[in-house]
C-alpha beads as a LAMMPS data file, in Angstrom:
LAMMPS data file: protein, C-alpha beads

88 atoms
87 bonds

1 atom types
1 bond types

-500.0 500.0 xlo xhi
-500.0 500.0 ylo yhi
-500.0 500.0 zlo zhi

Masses

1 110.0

Atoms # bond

1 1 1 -381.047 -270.587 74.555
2 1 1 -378.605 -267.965 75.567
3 1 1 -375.927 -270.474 75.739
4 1 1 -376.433 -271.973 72.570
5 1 1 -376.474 -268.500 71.103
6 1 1 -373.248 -267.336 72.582
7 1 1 -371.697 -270.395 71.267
8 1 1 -372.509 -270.269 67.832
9 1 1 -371.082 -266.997 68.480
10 1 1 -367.715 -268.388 69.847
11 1 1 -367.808 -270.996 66.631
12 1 1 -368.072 -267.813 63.897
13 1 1 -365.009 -266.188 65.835
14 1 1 -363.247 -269.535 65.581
15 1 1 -363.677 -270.098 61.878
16 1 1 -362.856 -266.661 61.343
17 1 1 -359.783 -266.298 62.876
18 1 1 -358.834 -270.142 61.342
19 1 1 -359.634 -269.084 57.632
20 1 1 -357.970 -265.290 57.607
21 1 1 -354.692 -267.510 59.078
22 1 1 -354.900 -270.093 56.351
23 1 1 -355.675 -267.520 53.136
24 1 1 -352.304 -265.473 54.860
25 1 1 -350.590 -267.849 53.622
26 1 1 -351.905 -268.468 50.077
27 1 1 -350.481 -264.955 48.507
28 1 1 -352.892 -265.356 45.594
29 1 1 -355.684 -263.775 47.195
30 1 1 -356.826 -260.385 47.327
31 1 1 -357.774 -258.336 50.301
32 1 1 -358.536 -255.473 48.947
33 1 1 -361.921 -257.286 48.104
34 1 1 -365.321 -258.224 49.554
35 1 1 -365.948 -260.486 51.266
36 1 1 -362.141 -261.149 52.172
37 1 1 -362.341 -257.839 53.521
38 1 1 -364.785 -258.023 55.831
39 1 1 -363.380 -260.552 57.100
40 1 1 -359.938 -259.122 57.636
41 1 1 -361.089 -256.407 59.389
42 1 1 -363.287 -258.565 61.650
43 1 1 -360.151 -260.391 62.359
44 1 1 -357.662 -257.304 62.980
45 1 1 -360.167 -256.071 65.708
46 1 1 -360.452 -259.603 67.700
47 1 1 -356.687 -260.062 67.321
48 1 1 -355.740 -256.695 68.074
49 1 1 -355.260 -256.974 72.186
50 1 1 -353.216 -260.256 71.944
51 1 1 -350.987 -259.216 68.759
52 1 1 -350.155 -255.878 71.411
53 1 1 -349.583 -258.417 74.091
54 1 1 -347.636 -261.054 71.789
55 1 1 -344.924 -260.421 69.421
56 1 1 -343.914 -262.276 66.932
57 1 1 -341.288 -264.814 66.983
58 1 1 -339.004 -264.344 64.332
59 1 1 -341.499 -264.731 61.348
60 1 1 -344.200 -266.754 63.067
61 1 1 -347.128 -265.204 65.023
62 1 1 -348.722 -266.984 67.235
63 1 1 -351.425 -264.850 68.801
64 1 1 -354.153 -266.697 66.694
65 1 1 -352.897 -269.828 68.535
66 1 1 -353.105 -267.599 71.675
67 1 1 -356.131 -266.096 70.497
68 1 1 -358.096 -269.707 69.936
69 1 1 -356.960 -270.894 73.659
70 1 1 -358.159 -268.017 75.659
71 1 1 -361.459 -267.881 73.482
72 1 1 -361.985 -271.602 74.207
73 1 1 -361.221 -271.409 77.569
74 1 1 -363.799 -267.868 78.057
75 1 1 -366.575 -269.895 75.936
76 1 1 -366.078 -273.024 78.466
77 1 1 -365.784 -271.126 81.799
78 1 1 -369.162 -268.503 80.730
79 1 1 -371.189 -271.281 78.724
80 1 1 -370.812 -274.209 80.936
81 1 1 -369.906 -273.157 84.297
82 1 1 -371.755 -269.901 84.566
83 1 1 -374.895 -270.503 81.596
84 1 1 -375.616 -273.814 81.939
85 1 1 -376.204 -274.276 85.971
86 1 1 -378.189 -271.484 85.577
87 1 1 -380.420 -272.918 83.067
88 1 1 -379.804 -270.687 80.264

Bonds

1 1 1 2
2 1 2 3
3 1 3 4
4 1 4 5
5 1 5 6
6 1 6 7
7 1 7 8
8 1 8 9
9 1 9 10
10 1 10 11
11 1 11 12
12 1 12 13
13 1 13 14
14 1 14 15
15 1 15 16
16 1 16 17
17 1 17 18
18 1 18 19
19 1 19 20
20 1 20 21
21 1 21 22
22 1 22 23
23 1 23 24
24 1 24 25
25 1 25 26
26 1 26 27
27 1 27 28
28 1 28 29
29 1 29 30
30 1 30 31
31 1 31 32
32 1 32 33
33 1 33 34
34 1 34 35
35 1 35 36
36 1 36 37
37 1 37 38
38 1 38 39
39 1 39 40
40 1 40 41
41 1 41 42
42 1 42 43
43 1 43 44
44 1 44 45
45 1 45 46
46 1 46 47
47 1 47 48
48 1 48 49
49 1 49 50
50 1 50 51
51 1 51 52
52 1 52 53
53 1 53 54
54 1 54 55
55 1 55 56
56 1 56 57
57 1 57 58
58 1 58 59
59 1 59 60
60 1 60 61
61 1 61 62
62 1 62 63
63 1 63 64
64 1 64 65
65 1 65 66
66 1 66 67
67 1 67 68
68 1 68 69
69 1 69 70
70 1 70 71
71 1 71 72
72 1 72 73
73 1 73 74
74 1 74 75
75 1 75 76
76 1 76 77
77 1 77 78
78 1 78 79
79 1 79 80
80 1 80 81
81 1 81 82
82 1 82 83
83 1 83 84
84 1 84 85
85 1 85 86
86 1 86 87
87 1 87 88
């Protein structure tokens, strides 16, 4: 239960991250308005520790990249090598 939990957790932080990079590059939308707002912020606060890690190359940033790998590899290691054995 706890496992399935977390990762419908991991899966929101996933799609988040994926649709603030892809409406970054459509200019036509507004972020100074619900619910793209929301969103942004969310995003800005999980990206912050790898965009103060990673800079950007040139005009491409690629801490969401980085961002996506290290979440996958956290929900793998805590769901299904420390959760899962443990039966929860």
């Amino acid at each position: 239960m706890i496992s399935y939990l977390l990762s419908i957790i991991f899966k929101i932080i996933y799609l988040i991250i994926i649709v603030v990079v892809l409406l970054s590059w459509i200019p036509i939308f507004d972020t100074k308005k619900e619910p793209l707002l929301t969103l942004i912020k969310i995003y800005n606060t999980i990206m912050a520790p790898f965009k103060a890690i990673i800079p950007p190359i040139g005009m491409i940033d690629i801490s969401p990249l980085v961002a996506l790998i290290f979440l996958q590899l956290t929900e793998y290691i805590l769901i299904y090598r420390i959760l899962v054995p443990l039966g929860l």
